[in-house]
C-alpha distance (Angstrom), angle and dihedral (degrees) to the residues before:
residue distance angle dihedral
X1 . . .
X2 3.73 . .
X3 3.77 122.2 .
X4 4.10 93.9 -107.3
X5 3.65 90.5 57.8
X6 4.04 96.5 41.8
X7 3.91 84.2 58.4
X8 4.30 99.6 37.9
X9 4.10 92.4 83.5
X10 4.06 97.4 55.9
X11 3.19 97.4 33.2
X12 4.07 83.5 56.4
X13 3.65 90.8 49.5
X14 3.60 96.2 51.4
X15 3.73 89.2 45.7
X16 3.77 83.6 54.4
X17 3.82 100.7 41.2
X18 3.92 88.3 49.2
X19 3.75 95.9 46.0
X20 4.28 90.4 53.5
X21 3.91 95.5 48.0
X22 3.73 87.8 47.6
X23 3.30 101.0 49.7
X24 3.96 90.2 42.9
X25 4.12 82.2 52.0
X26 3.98 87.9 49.1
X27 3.98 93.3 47.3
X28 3.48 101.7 51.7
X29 4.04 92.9 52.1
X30 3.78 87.4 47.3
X31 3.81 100.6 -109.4
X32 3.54 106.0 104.0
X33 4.03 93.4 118.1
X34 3.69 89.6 55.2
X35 3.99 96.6 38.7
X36 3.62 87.4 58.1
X37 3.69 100.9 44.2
X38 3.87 84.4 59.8
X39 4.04 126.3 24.4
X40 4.13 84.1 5.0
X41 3.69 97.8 65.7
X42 3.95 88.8 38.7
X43 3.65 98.0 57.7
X44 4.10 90.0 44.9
X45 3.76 92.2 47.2
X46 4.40 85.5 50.4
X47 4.39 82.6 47.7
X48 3.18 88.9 55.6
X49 3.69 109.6 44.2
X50 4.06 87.5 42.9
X51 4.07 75.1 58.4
X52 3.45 97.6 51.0
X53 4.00 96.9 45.4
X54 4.28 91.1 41.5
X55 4.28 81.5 55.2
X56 4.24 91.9 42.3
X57 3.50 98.3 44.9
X58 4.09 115.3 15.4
X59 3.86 110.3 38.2
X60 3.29 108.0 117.8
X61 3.92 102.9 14.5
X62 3.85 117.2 111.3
């Protein structure tokens, strides 16, 4: 398995971790709509390109 793809899956759930307790943060001072419509979106679109490159390149390796 090659480095990038040993590192894809915590980076993910970091990504993921850090996206939920932000958007908790941004809901309970009432600015979850525009939270997401900036860094929100952002940190989705980087989920799911770190997706599409761990499906491209590192299923199947162990």
């Amino acid at each position: 398995m090659n480095t990038a793809c040993k590192y894809i899956d915590p980076i993910l759930q970091l990504l993921s971790k850090t996206w939920m307790e932000e958007a908790w943060e941004a809901k309970r001072r009432s600015r979850l709509r525009g939270w997401y419509a900036t860094e929100g979106r952002r940190i989705l679109d980087l989920i799911d390109d770190l997706m599409k490159l761990y499906e491209e390149r590192c299923r199947g390796q162990s």
